[in-house]
N, C-alpha and C positions, 0 to 999 in steps of 0.2 A: 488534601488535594482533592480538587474537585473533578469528575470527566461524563462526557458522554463518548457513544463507539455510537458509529454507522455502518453499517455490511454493505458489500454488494458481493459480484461472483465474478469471477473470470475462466475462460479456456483457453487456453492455448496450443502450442506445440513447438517443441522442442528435442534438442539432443545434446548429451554433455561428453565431454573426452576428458578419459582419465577411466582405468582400471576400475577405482575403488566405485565407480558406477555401475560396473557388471552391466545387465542388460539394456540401460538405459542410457547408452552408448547410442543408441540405436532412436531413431526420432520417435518422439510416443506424446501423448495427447495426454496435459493435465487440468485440471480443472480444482479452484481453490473457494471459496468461501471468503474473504477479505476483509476483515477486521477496522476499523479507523479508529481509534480512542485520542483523544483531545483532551487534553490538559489543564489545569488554575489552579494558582493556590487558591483566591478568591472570585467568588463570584462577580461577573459584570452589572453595570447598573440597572440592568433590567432581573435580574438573579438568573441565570443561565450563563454555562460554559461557553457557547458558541452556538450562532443560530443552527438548527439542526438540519431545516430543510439547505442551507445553502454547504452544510458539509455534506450532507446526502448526494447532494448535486453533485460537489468538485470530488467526493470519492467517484460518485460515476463517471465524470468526464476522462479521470486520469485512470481508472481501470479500462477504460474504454477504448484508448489509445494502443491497449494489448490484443484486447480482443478477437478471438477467435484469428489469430495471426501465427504466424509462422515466428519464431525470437531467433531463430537462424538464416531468416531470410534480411531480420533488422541491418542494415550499416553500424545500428549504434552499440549493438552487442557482436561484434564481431568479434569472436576470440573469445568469448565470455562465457564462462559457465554460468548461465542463468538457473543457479539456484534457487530454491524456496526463499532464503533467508537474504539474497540477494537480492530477488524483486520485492521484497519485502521494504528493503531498503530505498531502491529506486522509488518505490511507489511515497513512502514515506518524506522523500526528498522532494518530490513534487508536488506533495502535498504543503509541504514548509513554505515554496515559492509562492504556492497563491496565496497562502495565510498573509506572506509578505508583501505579495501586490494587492492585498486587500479584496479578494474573493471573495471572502469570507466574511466581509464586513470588519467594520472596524473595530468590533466591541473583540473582533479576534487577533487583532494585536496584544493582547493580553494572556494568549495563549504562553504555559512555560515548554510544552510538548506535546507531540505524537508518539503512537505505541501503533504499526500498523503491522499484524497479523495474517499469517493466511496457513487455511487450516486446508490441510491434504487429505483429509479422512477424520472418521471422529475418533482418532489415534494418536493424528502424528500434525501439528503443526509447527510454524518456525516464527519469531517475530523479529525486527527491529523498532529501537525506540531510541528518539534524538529529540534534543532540547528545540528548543525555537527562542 
């Protein structure tokens, strides 16, 4: 299997409910490092996974949409423990959507998956990874 990964960074701000969070019950400011790994068994006809500047791109655009924002203030996470491995997931889902409206060009219809990561520290991060 073949991959390239793109980074960018996000901040946010958030707060979770439930006990087994202890202090961060409480709104607190996190900030990640955000991983994109891109999938193939086989290379495309040019030999590359996926153009890189246009995954560069659509990682920015869709970390971009968090940015520096409040996830408690969202309509679309209401109720929602916005976990690490959660947004992990959202981010990762929205990245599938443009693969599949062709953002990404079309040599990226040949993608098998996403792996997208986001590191909390250079300790502790969470990922999700889904087919395409």
């Amino acid at each position: 299997m073949f991959s390239i990964t793109v980074r960018e960074h996000l901040m946010i701000a958030h707060s979770f409910r439930g006990e087994v969070f202890g202090p961060a019950q409480r709104l607190h400011g996190a900030t990640f490092l955000v991983d994109a790994t891109f999938r193939r068994p086989e290379l495309d006809a040019d030999n590359i996974v996926v153009d890189i500047g246009l995954a560069a791109k659509e990682l920015a655009t869709v970390v971009g949409e968090f940015h520096y924002r409040n996830l408690d203030d969202e309509s679309e996470f209401a109720g929602i423990n916005t976990s690490t491995e959660f947004l992990a997931k959202v981010i990762a889902d929205r990245l599938a959507d443009r693969v599949h409206a062709g953002a990404l060009g079309e040599g990226a219809r040949g993608l098998a998956g996403i792996t997208v990561t986001l590191h909390e520290s250079h300790i502790a991060w969470a990922s999700y990874e889904r087919a395409l």
